[in-house]
C-alpha atoms as an extended CHARMM CRD file, in Angstrom:
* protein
*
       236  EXT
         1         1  UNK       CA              0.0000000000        0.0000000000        0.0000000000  PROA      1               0.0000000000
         2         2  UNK       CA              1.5140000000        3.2730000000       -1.0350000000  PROA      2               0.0000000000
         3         3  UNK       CA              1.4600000000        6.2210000000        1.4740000000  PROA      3               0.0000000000
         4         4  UNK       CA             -1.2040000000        8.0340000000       -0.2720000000  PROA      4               0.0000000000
         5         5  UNK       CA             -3.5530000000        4.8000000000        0.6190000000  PROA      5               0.0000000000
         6         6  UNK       CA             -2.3710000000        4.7840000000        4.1620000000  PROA      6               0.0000000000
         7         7  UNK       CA             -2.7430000000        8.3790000000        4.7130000000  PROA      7               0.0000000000
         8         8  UNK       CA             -5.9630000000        7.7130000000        3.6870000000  PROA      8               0.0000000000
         9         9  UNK       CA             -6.8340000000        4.5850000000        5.8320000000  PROA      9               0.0000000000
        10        10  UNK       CA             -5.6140000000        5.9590000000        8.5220000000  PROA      10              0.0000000000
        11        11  UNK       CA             -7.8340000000        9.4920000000        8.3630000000  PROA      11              0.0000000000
        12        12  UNK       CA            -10.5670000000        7.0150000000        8.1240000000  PROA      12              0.0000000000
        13        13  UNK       CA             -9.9110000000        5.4610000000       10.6640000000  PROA      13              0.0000000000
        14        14  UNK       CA             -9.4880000000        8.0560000000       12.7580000000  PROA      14              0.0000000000
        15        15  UNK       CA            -12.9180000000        9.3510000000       12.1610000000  PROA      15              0.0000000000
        16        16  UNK       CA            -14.5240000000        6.0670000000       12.6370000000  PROA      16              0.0000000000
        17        17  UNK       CA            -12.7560000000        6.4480000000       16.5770000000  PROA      17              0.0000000000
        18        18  UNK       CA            -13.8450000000        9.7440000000       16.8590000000  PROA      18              0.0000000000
        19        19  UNK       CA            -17.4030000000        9.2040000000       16.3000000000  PROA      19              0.0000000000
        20        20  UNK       CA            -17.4690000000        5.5660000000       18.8050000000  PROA      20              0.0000000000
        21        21  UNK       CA            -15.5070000000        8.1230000000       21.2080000000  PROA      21              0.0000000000
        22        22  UNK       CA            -18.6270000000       10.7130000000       20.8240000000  PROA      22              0.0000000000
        23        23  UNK       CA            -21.3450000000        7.8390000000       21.1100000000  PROA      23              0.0000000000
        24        24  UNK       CA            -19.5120000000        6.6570000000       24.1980000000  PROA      24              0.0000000000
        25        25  UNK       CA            -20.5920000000        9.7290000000       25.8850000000  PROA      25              0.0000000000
        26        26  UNK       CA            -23.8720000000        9.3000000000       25.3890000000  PROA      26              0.0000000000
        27        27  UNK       CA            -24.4820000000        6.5750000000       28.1040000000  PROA      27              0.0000000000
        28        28  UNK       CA            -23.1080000000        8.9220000000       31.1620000000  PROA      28              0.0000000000
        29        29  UNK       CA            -25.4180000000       12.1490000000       30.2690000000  PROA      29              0.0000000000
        30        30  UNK       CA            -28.7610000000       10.2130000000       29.7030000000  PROA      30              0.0000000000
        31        31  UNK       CA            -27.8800000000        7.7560000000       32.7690000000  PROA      31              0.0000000000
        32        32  UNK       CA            -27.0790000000       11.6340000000       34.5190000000  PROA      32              0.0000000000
        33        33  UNK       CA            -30.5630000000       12.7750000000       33.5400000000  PROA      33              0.0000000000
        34        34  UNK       CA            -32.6540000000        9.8300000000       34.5190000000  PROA      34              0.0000000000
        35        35  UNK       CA            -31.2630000000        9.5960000000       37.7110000000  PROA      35              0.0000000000
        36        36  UNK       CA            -31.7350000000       12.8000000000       38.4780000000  PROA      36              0.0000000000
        37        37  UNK       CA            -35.3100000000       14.3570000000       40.0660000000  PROA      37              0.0000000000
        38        38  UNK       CA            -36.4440000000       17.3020000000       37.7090000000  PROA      38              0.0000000000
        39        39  UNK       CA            -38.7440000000       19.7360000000       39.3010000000  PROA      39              0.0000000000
        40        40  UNK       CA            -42.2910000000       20.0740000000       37.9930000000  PROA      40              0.0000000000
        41        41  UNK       CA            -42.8200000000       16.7110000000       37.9420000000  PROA      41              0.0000000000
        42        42  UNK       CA            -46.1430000000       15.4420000000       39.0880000000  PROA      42              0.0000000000
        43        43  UNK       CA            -47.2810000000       11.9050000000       39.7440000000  PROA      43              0.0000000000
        44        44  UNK       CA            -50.4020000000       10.2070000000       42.0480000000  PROA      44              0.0000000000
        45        45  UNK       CA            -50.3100000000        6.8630000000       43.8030000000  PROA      45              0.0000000000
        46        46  UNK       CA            -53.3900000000        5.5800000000       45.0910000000  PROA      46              0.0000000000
        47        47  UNK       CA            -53.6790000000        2.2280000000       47.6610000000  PROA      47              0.0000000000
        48        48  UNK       CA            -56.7580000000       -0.1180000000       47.7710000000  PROA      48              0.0000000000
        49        49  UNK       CA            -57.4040000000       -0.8860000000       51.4480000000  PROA      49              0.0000000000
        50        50  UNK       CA            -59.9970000000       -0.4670000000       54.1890000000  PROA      50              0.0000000000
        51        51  UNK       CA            -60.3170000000        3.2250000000       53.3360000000  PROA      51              0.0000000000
        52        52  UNK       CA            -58.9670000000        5.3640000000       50.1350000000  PROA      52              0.0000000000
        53        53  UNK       CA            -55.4280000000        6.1340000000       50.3490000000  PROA      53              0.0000000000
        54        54  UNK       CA            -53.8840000000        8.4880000000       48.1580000000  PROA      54              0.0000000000
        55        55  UNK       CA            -50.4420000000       10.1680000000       47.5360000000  PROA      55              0.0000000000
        56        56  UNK       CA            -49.7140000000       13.2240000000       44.6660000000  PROA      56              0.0000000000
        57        57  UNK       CA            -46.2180000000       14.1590000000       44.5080000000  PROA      57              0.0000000000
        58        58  UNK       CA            -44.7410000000       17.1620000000       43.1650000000  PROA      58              0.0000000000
        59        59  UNK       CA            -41.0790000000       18.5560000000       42.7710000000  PROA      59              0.0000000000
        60        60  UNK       CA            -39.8620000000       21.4360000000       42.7500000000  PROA      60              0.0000000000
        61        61  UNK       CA            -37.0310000000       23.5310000000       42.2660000000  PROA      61              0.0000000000
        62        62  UNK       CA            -34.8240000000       23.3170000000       45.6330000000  PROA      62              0.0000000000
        63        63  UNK       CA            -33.0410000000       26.2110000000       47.7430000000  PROA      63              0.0000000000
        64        64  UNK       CA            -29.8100000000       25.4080000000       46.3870000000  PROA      64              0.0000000000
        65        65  UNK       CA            -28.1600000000       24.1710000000       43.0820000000  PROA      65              0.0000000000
        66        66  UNK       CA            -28.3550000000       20.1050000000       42.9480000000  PROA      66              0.0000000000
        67        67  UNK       CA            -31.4060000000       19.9560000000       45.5660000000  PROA      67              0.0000000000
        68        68  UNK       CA            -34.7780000000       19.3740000000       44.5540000000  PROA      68              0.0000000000
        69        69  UNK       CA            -38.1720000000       20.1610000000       46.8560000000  PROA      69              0.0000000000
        70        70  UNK       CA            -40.9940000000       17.3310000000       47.1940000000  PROA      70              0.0000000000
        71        71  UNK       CA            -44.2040000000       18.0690000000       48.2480000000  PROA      71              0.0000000000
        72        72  UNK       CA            -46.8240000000       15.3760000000       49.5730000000  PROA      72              0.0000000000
        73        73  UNK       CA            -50.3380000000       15.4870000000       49.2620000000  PROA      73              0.0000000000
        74        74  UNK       CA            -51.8350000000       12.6900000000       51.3910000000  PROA      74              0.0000000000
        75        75  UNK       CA            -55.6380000000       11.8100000000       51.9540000000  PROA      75              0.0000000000
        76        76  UNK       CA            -56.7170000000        8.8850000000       54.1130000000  PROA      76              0.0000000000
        77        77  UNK       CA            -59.9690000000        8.3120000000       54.4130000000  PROA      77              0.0000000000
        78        78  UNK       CA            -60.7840000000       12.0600000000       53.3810000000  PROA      78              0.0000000000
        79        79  UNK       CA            -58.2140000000       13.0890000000       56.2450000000  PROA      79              0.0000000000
        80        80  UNK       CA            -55.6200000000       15.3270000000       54.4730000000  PROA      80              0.0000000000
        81        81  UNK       CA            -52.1610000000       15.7900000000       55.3100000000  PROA      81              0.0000000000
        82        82  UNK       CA            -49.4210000000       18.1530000000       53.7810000000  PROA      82              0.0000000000
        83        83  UNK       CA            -45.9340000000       17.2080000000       53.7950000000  PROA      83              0.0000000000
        84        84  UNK       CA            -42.3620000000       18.2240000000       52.3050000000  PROA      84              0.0000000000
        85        85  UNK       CA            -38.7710000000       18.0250000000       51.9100000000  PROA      85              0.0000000000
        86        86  UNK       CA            -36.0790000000       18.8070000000       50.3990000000  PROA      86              0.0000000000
        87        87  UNK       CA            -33.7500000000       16.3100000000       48.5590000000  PROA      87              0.0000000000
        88        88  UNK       CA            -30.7710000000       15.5170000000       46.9680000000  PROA      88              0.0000000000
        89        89  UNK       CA            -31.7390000000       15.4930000000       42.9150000000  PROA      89              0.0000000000
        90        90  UNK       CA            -29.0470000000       13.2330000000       42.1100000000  PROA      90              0.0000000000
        91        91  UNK       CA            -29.3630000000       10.4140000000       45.3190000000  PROA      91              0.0000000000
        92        92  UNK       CA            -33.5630000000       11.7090000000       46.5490000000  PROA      92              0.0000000000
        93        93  UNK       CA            -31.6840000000       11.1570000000       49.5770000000  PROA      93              0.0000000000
        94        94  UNK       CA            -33.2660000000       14.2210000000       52.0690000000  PROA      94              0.0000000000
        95        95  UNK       CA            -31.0460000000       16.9960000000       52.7460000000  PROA      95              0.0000000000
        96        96  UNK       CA            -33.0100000000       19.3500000000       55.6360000000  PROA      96              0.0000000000
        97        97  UNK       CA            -35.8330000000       18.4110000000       57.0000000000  PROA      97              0.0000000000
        98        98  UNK       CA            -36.2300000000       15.1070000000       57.8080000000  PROA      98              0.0000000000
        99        99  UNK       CA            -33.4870000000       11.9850000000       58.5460000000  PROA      99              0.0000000000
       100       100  UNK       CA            -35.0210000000        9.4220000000       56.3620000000  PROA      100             0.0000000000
       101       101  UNK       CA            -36.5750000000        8.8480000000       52.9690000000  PROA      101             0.0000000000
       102       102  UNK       CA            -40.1540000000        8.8930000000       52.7210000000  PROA      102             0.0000000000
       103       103  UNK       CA            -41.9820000000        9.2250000000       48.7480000000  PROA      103             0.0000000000
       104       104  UNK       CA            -38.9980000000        8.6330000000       46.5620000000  PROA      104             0.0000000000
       105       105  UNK       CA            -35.6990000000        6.5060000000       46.4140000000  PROA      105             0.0000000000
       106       106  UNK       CA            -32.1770000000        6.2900000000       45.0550000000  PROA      106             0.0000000000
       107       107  UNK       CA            -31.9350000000        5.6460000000       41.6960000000  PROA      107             0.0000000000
       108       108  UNK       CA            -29.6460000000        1.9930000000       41.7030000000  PROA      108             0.0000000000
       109       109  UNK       CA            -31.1540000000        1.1600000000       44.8110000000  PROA      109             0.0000000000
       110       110  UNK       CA            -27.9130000000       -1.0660000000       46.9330000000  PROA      110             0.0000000000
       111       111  UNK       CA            -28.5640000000       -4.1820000000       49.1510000000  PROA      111             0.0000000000
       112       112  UNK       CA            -28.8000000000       -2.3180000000       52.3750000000  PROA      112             0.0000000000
       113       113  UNK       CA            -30.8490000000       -1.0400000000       54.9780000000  PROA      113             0.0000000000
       114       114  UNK       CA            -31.5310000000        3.1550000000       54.3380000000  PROA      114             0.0000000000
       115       115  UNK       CA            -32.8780000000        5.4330000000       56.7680000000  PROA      115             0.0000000000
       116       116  UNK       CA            -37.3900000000        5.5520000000       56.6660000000  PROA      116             0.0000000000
       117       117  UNK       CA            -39.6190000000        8.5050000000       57.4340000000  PROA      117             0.0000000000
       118       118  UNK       CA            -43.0520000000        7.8350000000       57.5980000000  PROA      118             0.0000000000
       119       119  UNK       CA            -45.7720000000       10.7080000000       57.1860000000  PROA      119             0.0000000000
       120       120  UNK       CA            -48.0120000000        9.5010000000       59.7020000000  PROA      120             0.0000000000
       121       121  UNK       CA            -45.2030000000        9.2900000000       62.4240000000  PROA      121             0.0000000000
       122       122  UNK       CA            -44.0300000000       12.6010000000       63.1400000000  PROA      122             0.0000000000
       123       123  UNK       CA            -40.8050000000       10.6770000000       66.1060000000  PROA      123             0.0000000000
       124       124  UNK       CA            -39.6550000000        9.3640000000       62.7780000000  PROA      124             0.0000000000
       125       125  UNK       CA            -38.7750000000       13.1070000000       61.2410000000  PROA      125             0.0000000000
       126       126  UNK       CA            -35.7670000000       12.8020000000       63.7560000000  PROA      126             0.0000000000
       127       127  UNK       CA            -35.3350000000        9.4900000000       64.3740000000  PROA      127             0.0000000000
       128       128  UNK       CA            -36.0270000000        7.2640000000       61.6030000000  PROA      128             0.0000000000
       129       129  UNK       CA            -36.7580000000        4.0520000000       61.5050000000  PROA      129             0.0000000000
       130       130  UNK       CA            -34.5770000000        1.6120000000       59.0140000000  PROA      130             0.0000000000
       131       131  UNK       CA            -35.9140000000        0.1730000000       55.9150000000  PROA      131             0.0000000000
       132       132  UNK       CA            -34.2410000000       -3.1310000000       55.3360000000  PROA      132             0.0000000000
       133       133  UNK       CA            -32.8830000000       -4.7910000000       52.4200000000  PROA      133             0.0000000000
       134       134  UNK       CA            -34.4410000000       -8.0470000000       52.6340000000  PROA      134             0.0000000000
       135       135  UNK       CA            -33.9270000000       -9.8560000000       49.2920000000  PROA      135             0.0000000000
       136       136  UNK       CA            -33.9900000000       -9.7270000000       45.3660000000  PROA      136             0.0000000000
       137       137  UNK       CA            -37.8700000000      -10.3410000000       43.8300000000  PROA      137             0.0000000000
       138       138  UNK       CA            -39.4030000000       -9.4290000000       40.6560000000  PROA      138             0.0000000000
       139       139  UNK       CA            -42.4740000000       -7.7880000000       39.6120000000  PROA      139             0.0000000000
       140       140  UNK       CA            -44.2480000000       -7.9460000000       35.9540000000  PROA      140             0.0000000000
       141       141  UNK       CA            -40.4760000000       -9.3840000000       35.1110000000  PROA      141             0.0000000000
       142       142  UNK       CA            -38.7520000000       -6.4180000000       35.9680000000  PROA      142             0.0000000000
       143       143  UNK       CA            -36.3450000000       -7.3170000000       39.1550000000  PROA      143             0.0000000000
       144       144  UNK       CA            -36.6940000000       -5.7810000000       42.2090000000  PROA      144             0.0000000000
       145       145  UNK       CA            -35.1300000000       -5.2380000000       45.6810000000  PROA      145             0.0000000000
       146       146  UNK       CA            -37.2800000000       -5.5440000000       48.1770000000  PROA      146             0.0000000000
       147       147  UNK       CA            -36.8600000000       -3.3800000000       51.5310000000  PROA      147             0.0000000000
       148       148  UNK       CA            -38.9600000000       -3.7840000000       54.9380000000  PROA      148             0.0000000000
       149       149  UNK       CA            -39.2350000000       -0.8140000000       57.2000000000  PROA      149             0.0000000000
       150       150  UNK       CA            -40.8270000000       -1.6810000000       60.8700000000  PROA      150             0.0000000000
       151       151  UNK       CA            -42.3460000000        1.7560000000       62.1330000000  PROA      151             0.0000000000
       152       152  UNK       CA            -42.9750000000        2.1590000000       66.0150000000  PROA      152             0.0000000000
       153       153  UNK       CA            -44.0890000000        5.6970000000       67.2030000000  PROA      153             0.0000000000
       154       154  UNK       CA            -46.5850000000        6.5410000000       69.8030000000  PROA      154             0.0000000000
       155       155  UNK       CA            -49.9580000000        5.8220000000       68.3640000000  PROA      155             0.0000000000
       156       156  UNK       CA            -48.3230000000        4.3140000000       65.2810000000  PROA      156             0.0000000000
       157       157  UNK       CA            -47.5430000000        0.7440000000       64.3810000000  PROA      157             0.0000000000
       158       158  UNK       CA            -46.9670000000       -0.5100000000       60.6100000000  PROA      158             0.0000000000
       159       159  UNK       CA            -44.9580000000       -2.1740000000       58.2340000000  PROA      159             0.0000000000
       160       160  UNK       CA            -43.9090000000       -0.8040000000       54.8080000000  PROA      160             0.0000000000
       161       161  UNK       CA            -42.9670000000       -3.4410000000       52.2020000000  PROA      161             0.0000000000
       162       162  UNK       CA            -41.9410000000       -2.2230000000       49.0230000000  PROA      162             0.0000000000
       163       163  UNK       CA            -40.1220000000       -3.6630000000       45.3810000000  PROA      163             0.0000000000
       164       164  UNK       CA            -38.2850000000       -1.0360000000       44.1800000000  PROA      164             0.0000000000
       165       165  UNK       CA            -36.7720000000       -1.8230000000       40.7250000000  PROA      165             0.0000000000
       166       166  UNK       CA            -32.9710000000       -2.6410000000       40.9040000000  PROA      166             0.0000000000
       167       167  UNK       CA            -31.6160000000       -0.2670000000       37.8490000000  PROA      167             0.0000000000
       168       168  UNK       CA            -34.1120000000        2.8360000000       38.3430000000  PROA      168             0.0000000000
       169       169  UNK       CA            -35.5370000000        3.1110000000       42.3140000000  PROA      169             0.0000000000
       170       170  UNK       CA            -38.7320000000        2.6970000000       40.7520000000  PROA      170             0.0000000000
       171       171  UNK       CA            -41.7120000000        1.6550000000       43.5030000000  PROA      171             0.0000000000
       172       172  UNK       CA            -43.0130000000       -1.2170000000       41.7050000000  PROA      172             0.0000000000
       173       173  UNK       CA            -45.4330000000       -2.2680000000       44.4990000000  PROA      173             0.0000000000
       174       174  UNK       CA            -45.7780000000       -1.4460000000       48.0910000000  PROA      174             0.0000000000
       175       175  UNK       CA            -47.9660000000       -2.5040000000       50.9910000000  PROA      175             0.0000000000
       176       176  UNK       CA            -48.5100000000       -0.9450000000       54.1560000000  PROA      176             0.0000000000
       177       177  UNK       CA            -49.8290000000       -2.9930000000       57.0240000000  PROA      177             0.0000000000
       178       178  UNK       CA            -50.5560000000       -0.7320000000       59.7130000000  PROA      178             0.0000000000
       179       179  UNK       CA            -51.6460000000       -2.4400000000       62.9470000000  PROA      179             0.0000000000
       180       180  UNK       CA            -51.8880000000        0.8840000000       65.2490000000  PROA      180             0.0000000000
       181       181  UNK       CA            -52.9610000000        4.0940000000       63.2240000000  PROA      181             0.0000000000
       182       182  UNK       CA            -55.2940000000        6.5380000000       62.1800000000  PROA      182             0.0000000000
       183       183  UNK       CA            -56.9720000000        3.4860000000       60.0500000000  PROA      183             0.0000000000
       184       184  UNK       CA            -55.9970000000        0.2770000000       60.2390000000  PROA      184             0.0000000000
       185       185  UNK       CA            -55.1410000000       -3.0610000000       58.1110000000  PROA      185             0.0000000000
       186       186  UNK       CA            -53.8430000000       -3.6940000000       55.1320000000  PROA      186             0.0000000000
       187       187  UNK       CA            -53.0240000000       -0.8940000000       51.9960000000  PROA      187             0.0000000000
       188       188  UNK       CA            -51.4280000000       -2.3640000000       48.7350000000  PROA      188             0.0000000000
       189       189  UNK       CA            -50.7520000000        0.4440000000       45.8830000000  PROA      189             0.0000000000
       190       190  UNK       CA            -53.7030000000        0.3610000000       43.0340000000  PROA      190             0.0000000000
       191       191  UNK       CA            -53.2290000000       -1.7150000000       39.8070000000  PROA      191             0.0000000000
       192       192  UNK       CA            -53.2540000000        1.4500000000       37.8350000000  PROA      192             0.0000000000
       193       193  UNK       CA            -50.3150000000        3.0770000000       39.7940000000  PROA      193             0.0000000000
       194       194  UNK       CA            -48.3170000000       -0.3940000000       39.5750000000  PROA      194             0.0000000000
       195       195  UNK       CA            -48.9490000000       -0.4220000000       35.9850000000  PROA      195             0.0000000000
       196       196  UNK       CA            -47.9680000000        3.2270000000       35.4240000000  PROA      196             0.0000000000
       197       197  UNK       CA            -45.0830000000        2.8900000000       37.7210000000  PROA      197             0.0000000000
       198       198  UNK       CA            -43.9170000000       -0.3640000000       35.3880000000  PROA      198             0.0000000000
       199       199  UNK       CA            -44.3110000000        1.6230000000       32.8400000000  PROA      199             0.0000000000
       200       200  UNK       CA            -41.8850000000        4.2180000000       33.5870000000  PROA      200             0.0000000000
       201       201  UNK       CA            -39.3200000000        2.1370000000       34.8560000000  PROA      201             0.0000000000
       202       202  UNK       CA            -39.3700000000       -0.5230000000       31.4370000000  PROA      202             0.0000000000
       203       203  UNK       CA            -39.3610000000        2.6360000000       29.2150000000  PROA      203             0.0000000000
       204       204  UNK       CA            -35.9690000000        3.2880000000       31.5550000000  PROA      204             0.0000000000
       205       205  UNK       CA            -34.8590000000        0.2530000000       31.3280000000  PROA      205             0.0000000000
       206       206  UNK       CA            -35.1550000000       -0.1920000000       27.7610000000  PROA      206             0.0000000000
       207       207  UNK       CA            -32.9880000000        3.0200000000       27.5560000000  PROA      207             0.0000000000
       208       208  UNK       CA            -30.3980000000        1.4500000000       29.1650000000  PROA      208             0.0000000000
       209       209  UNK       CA            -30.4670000000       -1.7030000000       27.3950000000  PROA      209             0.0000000000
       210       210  UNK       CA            -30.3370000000        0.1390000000       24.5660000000  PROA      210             0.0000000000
       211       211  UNK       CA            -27.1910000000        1.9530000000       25.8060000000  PROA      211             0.0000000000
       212       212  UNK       CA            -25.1490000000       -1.4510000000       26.5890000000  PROA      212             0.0000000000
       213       213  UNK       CA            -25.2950000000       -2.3600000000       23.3650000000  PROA      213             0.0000000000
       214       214  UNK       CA            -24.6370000000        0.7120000000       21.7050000000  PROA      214             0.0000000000
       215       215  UNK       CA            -21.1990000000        0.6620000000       24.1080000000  PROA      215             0.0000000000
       216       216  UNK       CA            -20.8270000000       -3.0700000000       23.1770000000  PROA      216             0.0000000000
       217       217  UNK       CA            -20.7130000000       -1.9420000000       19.5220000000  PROA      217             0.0000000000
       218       218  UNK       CA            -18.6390000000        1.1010000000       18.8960000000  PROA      218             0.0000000000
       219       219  UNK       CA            -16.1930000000       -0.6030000000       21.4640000000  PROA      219             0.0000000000
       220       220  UNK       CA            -15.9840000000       -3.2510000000       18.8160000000  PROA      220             0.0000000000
       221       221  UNK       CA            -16.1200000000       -1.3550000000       15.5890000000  PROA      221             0.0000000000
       222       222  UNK       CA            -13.0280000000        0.5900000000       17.7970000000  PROA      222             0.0000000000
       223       223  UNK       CA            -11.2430000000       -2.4860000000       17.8000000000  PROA      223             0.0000000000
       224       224  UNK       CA            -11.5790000000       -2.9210000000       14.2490000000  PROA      224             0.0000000000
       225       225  UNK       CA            -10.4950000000        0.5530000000       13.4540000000  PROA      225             0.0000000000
       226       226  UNK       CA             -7.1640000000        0.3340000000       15.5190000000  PROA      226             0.0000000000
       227       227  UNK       CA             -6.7160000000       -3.3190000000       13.7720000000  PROA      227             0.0000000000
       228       228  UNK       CA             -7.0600000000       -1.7680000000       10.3790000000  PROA      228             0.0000000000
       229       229  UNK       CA             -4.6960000000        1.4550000000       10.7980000000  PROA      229             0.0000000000
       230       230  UNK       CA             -1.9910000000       -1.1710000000       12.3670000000  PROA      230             0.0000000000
       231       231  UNK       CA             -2.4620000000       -3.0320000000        9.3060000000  PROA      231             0.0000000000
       232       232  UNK       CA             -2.3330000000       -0.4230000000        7.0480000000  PROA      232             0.0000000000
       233       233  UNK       CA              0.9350000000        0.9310000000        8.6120000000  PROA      233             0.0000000000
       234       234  UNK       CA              3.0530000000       -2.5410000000        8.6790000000  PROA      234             0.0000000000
       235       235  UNK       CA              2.0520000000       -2.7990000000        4.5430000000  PROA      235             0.0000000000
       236       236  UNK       CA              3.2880000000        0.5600000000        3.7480000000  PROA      236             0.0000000000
């Protein structure tokens, strides 16, 4: 090969790098942006139970750069109750406020226990209680972690058992089985708000999917390039 033809193979080559380089920095800014909480977003959970149970959730911009604000609309049985917080966009972890987390969760969820705040136990603001990893499960064949939190406050006693889905913090299901409280037995979030939250998390999920193979690829066509311009340069 003369050096006009490796010249060339070698510009091509070059591009062909540059442009897996550029795809390869796709993954970290869309995986940045889903895990992050955006403010004025807006979603409602409702519970079947022995009384209506509903939550609406909205964010909000937060006092300082990298914080979000989440405000909680509860009704139980008609009863409303207001509550907020401010949290960490990137982790939803609280930052003022409150000890524990409470409405939404870290994105990548880990196999351990996190601090729990619940709404209905104002001790808990303070001093949470923990919410314990207690084992890998699976819902609509999405996998899930699934945490326990014990609550035990003065005129409150429940248990919170929720799937949150392992790649996105997604609630995929929760029950609350409250044996001391304002109403008591057992809650289990609505089939509509399981599908929609199954929903969101697949179209997620699919993202990222989509994302390991795209990295799988231009790592490959890489390789290919690099094997090329070697090639090219030991003919010339």
């Amino acid at each position: 090969m003369n050096s006009v033809g490796v010249r060339r193979t070698l510009a091509k080559c070059l591009v062909v790098l540059a442009v897996c380089f550029a795809l390869n920095l796709i993954a970290p800014v869309v995986i940045s942006q889903q895990r992050t909480i955006h403010p004025r977003e807006s979603r409602t959970i409702t519970f079947d139970g022995p009384a209506s149970l509903t939550v609406e959730l909205t964010t909000g911009k937060g006092p300082k750069s990298g914080q979000v604000s989440i405000q909680a609309a509860v009704s139980l049985d008609g009863a409303p109750l207001a509550d907020s917080m401010t949290a960490s966009a990137s982790s939803a972890l609280p930052v003022d406020g409150r000890a524990g987390l409470t409405y939404l969760f870290p994105y990548r969820p880990e196999r351990l226990s996190y601090p729990y705040t619940d709404p209905f136990a104002p001790e808990t603001f303070t001093d949470p209680a923990r919410m314990d990893y207690v084992g890998p499960g699976s819902v609509g064949g999405l996998d899930t972690y699934k945490y326990r939190a014990g609550i035990t406050a003065d005129g409150h006693s429940a248990e919170r058992i929720i799937d949150l889905q392992v790649q996105t913090g997604e609630v995929l299901d929760e029950t609350w089985s409250v044996a001391e409280g304002p109403v008591e037995g057992l809650f289990r979030m609505s089939e509509q708000s399981r599908f929609e939250a199954h929903e969101r998390a697949a179209a997620e999920v699919r993202v990222l999917h989509a994302l390991q193979v795209l990295a799988w690829v231009t790592r490959f066509v890489a390789f290919v390039a690099l094997v090329r311009a070697a090639v090219a340069v030991a003919r010339r």
